[in-house]
PyMOL Python script that loads the backbone (N, CA, C, O; Angstrom):
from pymol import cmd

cmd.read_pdbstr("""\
ATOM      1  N   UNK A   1      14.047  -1.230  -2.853  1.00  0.00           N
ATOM      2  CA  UNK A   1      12.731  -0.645  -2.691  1.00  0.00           C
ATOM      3  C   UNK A   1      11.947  -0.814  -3.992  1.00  0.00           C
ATOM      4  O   UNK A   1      12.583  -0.816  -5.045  1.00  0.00           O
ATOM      5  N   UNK A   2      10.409  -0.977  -4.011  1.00  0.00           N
ATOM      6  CA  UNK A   2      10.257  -1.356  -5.014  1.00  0.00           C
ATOM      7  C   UNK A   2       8.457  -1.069  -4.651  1.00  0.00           C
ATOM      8  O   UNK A   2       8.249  -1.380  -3.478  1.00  0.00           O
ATOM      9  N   UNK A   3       7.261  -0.605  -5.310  1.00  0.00           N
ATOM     10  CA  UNK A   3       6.143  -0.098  -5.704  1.00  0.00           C
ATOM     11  C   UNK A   3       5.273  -1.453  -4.466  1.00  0.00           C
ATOM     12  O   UNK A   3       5.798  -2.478  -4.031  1.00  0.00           O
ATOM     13  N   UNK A   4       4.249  -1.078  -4.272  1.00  0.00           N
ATOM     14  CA  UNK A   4       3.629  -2.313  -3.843  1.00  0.00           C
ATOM     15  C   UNK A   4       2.657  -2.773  -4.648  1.00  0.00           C
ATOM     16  O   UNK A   4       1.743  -3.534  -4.332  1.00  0.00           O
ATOM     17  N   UNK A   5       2.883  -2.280  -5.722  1.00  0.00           N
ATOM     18  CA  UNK A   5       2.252  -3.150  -6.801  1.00  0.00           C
ATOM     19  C   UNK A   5       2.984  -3.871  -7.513  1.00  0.00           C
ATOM     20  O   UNK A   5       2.635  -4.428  -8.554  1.00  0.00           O
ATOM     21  N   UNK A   6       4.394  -3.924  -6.838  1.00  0.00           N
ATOM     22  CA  UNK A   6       5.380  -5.370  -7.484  1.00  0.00           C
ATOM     23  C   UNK A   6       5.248  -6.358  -6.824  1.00  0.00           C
ATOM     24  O   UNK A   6       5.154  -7.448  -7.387  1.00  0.00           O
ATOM     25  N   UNK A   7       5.195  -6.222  -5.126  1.00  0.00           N
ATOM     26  CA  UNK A   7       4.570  -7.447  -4.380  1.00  0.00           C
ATOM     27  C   UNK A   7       3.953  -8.867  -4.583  1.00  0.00           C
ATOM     28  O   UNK A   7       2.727  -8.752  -4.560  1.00  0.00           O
ATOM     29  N   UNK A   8       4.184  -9.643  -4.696  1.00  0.00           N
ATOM     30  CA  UNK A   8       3.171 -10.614  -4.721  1.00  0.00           C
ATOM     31  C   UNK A   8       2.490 -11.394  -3.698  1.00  0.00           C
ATOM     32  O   UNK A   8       2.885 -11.554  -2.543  1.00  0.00           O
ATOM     33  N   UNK A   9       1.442 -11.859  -4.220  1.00  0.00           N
ATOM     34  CA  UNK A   9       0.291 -11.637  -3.349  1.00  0.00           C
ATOM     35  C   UNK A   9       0.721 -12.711  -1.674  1.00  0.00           C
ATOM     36  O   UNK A   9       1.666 -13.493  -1.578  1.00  0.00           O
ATOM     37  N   UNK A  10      -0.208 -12.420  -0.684  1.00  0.00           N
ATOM     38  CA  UNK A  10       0.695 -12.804   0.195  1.00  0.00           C
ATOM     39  C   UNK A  10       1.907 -12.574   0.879  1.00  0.00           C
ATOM     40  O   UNK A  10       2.161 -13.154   1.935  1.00  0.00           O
ATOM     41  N   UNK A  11       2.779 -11.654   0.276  1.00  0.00           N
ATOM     42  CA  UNK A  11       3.840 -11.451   1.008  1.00  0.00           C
ATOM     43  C   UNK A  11       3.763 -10.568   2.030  1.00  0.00           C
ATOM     44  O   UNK A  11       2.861  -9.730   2.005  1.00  0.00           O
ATOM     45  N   UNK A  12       4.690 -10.598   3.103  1.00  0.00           N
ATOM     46  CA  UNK A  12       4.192  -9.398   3.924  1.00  0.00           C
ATOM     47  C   UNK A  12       5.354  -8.639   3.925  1.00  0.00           C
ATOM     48  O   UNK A  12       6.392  -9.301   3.918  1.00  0.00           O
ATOM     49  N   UNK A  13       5.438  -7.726   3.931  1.00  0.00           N
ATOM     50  CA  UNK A  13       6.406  -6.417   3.817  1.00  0.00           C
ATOM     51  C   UNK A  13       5.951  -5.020   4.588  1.00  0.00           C
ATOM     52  O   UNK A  13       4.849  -4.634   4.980  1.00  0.00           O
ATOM     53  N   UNK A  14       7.458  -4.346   4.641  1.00  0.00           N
ATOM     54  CA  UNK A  14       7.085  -3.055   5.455  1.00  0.00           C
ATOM     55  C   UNK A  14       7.342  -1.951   4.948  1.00  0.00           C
ATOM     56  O   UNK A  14       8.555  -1.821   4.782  1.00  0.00           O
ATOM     57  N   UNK A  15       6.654  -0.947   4.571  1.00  0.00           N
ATOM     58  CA  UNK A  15       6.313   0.215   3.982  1.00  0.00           C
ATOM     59  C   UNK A  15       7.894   1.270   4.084  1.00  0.00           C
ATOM     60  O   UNK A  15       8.262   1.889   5.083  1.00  0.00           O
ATOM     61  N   UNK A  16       8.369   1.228   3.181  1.00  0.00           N
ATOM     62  CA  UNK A  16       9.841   2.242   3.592  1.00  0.00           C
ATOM     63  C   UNK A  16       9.197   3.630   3.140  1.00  0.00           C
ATOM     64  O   UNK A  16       9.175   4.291   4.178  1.00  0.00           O
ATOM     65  N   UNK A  17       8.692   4.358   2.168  1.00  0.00           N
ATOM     66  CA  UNK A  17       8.439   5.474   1.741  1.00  0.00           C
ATOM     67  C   UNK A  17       7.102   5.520   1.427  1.00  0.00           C
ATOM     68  O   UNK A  17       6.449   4.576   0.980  1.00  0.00           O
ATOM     69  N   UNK A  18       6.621   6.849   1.712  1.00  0.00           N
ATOM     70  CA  UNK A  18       4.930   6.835   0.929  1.00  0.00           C
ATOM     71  C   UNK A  18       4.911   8.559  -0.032  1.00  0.00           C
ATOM     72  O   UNK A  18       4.698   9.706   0.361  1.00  0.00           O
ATOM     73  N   UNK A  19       5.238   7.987  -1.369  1.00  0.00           N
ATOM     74  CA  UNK A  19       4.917   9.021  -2.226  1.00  0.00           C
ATOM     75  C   UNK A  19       4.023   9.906  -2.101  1.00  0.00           C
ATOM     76  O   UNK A  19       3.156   9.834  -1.230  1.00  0.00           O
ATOM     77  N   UNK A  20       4.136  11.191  -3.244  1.00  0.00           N
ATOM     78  CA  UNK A  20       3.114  12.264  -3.846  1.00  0.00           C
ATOM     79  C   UNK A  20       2.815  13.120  -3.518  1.00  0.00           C
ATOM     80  O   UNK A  20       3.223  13.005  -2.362  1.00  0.00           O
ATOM     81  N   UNK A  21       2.434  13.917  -3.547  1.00  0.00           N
ATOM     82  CA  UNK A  21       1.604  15.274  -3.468  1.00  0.00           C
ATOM     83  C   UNK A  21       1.127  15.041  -1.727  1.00  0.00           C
ATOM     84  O   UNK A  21       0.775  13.916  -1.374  1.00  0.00           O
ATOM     85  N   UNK A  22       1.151  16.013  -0.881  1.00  0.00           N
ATOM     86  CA  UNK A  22       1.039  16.543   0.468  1.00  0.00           C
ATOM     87  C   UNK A  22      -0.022  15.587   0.717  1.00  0.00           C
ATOM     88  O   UNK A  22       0.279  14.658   1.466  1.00  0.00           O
ATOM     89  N   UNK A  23      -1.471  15.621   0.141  1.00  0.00           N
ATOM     90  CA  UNK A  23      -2.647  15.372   0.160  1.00  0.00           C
ATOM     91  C   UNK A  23      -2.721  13.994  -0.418  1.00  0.00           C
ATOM     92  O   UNK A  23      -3.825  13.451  -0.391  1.00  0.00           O
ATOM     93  N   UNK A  24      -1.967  13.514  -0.805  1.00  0.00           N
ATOM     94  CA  UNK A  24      -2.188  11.932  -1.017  1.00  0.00           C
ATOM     95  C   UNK A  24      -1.039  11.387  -0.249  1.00  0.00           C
ATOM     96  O   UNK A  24      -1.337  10.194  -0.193  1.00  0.00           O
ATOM     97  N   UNK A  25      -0.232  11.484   0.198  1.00  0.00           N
ATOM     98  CA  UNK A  25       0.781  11.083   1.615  1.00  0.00           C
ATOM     99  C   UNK A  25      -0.589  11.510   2.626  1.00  0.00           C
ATOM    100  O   UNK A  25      -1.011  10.408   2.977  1.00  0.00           O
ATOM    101  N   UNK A  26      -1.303  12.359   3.132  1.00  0.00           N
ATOM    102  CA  UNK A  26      -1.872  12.476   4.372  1.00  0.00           C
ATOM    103  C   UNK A  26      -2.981  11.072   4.138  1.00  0.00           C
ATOM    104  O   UNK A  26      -3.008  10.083   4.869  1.00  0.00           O
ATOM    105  N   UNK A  27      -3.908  11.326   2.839  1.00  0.00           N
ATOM    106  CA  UNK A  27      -4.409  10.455   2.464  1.00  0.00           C
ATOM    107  C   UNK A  27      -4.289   8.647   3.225  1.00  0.00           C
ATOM    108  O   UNK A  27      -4.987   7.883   3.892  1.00  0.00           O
ATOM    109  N   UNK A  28      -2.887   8.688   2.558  1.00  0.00           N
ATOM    110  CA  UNK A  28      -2.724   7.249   2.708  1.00  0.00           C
ATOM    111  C   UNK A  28      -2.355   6.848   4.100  1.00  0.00           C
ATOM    112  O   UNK A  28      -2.602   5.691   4.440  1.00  0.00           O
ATOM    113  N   UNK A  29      -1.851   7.584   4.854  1.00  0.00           N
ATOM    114  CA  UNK A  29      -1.402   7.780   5.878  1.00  0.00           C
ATOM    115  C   UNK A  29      -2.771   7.683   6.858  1.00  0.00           C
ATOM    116  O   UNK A  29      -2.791   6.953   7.849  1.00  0.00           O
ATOM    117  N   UNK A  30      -3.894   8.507   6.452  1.00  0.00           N
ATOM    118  CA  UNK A  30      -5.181   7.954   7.858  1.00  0.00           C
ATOM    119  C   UNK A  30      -5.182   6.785   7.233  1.00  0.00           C
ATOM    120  O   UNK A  30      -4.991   6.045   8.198  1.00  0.00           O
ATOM    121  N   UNK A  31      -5.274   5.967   6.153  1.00  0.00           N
ATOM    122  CA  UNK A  31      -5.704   4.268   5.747  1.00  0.00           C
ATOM    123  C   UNK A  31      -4.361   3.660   6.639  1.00  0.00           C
ATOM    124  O   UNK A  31      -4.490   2.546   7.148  1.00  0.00           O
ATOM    125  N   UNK A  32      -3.451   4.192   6.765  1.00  0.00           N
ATOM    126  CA  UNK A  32      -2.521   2.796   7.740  1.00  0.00           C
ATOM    127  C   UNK A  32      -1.092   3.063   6.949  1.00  0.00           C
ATOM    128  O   UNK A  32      -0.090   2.639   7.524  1.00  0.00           O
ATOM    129  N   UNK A  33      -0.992   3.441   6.233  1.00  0.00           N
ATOM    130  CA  UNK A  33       0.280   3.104   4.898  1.00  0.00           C
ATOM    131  C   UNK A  33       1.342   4.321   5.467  1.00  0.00           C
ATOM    132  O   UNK A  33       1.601   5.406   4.946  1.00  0.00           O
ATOM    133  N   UNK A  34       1.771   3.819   6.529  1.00  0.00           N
ATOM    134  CA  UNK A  34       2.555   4.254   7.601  1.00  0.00           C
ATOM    135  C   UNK A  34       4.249   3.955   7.415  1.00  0.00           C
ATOM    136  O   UNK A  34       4.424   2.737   7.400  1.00  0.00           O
ATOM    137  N   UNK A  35       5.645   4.775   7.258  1.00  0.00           N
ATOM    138  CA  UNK A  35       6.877   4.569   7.051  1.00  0.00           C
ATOM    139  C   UNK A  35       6.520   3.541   8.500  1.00  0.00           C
ATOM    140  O   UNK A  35       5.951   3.869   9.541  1.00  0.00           O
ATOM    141  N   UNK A  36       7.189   1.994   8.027  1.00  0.00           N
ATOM    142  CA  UNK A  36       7.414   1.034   9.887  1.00  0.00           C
ATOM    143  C   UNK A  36       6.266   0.638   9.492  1.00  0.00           C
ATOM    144  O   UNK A  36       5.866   0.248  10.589  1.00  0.00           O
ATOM    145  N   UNK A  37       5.190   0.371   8.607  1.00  0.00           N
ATOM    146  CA  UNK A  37       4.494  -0.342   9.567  1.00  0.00           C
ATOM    147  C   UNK A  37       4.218  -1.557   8.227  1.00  0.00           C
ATOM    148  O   UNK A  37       4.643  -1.294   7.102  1.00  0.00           O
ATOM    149  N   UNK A  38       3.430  -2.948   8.519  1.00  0.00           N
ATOM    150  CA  UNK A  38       3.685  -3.710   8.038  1.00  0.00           C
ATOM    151  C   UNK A  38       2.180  -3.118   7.316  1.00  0.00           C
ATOM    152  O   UNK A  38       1.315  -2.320   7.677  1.00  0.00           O
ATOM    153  N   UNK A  39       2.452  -4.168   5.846  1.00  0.00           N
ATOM    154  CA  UNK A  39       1.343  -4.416   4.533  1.00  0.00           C
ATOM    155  C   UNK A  39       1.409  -6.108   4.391  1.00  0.00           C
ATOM    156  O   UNK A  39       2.232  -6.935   4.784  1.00  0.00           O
ATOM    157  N   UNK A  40       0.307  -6.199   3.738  1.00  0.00           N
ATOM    158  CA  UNK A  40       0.706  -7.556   2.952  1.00  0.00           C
ATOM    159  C   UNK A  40      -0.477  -7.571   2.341  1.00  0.00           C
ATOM    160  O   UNK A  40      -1.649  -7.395   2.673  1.00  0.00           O
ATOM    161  N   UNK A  41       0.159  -7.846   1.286  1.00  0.00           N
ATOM    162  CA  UNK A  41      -1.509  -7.902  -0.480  1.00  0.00           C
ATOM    163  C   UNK A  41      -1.686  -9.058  -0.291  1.00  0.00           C
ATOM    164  O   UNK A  41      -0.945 -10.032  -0.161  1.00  0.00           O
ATOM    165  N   UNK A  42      -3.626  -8.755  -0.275  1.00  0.00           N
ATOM    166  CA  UNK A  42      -4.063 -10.080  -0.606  1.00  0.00           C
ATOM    167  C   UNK A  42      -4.683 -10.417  -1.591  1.00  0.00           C
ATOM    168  O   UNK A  42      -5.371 -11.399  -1.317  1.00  0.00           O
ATOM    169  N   UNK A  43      -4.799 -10.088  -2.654  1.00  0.00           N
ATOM    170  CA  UNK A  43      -5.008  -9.764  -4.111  1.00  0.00           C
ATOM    171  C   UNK A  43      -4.762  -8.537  -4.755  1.00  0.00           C
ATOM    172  O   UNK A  43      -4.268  -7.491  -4.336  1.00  0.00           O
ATOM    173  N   UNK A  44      -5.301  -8.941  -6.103  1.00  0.00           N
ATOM    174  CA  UNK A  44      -5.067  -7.629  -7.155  1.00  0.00           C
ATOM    175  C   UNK A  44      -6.075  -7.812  -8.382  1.00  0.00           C
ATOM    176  O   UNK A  44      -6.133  -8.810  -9.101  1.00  0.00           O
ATOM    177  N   UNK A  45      -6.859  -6.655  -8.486  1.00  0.00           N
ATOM    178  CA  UNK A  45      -8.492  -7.265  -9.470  1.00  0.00           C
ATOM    179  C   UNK A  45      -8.745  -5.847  -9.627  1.00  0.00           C
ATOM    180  O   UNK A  45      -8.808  -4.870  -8.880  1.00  0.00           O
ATOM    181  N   UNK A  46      -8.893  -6.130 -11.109  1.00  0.00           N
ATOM    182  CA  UNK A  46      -9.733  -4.717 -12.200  1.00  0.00           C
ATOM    183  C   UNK A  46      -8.823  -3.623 -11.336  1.00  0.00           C
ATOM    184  O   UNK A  46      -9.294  -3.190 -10.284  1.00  0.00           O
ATOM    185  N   UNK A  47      -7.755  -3.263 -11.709  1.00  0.00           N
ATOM    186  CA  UNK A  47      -7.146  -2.698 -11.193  1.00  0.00           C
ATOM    187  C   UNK A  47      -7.107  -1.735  -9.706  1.00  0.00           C
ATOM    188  O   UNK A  47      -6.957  -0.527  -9.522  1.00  0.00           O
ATOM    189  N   UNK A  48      -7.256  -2.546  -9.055  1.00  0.00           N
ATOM    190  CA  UNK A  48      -7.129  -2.666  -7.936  1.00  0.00           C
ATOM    191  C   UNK A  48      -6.318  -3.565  -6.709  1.00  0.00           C
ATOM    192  O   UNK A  48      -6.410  -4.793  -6.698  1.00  0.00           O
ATOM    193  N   UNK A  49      -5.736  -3.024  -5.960  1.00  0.00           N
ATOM    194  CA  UNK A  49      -4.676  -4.047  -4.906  1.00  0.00           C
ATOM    195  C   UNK A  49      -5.650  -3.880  -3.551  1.00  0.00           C
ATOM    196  O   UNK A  49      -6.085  -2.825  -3.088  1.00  0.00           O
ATOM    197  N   UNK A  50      -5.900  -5.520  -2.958  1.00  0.00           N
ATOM    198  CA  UNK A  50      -6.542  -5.302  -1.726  1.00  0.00           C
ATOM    199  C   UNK A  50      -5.329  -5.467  -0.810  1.00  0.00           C
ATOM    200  O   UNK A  50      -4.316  -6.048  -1.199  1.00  0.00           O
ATOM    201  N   UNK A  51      -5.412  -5.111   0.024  1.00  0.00           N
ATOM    202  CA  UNK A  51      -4.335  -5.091   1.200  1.00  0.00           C
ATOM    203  C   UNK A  51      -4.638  -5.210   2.425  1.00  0.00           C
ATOM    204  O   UNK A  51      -5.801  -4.868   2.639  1.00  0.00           O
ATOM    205  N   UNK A  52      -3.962  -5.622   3.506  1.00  0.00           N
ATOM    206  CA  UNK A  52      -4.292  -5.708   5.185  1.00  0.00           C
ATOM    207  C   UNK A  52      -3.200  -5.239   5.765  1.00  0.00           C
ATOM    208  O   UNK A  52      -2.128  -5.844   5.798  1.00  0.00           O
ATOM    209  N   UNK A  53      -3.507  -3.685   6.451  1.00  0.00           N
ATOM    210  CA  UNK A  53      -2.856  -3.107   7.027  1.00  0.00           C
ATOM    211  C   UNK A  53      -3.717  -2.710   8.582  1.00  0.00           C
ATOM    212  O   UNK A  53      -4.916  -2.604   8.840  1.00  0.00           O
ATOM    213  N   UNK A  54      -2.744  -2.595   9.238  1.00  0.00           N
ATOM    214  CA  UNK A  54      -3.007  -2.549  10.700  1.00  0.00           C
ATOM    215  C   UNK A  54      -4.211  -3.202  10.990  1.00  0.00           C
ATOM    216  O   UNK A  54      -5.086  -2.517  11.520  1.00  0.00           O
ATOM    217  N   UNK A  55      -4.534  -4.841  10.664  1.00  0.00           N
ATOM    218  CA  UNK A  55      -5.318  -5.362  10.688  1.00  0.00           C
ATOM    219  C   UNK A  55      -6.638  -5.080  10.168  1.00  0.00           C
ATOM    220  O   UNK A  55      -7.546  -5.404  10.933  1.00  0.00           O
ATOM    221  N   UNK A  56      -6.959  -4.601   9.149  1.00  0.00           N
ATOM    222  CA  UNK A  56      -7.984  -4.312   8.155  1.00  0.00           C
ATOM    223  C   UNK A  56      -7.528  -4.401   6.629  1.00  0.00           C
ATOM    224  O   UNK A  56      -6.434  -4.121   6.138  1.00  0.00           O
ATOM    225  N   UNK A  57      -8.395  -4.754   6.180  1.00  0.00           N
ATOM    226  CA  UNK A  57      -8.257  -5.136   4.705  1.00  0.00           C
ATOM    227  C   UNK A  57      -8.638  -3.460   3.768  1.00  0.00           C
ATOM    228  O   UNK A  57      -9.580  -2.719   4.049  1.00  0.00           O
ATOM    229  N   UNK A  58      -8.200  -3.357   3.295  1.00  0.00           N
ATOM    230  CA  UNK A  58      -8.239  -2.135   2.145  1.00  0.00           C
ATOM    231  C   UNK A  58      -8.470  -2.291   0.570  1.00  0.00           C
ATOM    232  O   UNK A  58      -8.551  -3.503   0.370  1.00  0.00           O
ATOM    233  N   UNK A  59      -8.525  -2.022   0.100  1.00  0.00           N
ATOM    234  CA  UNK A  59      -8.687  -1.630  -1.594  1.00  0.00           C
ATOM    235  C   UNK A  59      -8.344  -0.292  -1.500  1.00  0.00           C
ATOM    236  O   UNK A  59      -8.765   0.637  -0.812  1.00  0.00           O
ATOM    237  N   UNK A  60      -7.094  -0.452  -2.734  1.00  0.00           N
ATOM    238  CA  UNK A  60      -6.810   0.899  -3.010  1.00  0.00           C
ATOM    239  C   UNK A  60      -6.251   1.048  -4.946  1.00  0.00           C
ATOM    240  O   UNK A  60      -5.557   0.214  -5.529  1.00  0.00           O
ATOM    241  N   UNK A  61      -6.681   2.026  -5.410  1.00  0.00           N
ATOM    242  CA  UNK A  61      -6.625   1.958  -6.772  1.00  0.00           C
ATOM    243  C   UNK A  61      -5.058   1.691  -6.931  1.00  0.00           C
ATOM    244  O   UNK A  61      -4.309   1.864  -5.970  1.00  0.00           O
ATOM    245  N   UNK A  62      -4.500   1.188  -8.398  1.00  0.00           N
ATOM    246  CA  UNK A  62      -3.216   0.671  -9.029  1.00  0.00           C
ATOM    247  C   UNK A  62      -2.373   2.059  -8.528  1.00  0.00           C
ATOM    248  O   UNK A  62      -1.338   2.054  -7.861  1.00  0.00           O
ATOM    249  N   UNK A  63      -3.073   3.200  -9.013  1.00  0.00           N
ATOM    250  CA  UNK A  63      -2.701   4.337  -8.707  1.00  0.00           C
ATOM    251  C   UNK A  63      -2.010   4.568  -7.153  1.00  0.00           C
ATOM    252  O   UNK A  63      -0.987   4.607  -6.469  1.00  0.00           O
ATOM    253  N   UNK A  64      -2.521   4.608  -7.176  1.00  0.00           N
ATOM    254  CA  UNK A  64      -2.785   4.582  -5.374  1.00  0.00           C
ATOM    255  C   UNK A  64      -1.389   3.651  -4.338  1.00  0.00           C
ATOM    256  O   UNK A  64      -0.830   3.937  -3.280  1.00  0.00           O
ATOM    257  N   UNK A  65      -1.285   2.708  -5.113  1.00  0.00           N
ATOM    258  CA  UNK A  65      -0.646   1.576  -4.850  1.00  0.00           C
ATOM    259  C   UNK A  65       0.866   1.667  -5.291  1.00  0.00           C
ATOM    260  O   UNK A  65       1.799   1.328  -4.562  1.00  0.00           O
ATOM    261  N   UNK A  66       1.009   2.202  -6.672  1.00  0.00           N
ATOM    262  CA  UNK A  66       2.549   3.106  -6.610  1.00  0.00           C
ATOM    263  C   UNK A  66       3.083   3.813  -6.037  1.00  0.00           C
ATOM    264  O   UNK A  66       4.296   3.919  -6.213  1.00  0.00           O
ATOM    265  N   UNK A  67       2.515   4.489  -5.240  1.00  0.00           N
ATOM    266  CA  UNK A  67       3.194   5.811  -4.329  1.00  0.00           C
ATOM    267  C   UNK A  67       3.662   5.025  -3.097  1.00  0.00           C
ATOM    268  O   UNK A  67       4.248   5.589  -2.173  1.00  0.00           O
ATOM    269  N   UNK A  68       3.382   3.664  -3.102  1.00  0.00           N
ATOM    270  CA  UNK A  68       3.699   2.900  -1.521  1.00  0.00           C
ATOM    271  C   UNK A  68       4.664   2.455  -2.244  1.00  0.00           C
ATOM    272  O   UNK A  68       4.509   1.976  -3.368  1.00  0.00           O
ATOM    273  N   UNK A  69       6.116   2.619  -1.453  1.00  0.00           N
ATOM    274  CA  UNK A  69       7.148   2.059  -1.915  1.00  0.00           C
ATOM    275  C   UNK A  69       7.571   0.727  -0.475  1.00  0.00           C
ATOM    276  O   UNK A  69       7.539   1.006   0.723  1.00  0.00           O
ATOM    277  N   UNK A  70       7.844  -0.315  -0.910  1.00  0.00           N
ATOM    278  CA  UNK A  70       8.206  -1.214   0.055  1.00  0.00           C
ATOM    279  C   UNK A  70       9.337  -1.803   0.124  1.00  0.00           C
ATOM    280  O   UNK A  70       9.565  -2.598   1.035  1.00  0.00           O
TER     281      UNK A  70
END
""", "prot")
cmd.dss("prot")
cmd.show_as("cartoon", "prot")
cmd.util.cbc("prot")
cmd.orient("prot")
């Protein structure tokens, strides 16, 4: 298991754990970042990771992006 900000870009992977505080698990959880369900980064800029989950593209801060463990 490993951050999805270790990912590289393109890969597709599936979300095993979603870190933090009550309110940033619910958080990430309405964006898609679901235990089962697939990610895959499609860049990473000014600290930021874009991502496509459940068929939509996201931006989510570096921050943000550690608590997704894959």
């Amino acid at each position: 298991m490993m951050p999805l900000t270790m990912a590289n870009t393109g890969e597709s992977l599936t979300i095993k754990k979603v870190g933090g505080k009550e309110e940033t698990k619910k958080f990430l959880e309405s964006l898609g970042f679901v235990i089962g369900g697939a990610v895959t980064v499609i860049s990473e800029m000014k600290g930021s990771v874009i991502v496509n989950v459940r068929d939509s593209r996201i931006a989510i801060g570096r921050d943000m992006a550690m608590k997704v463990m894959v």
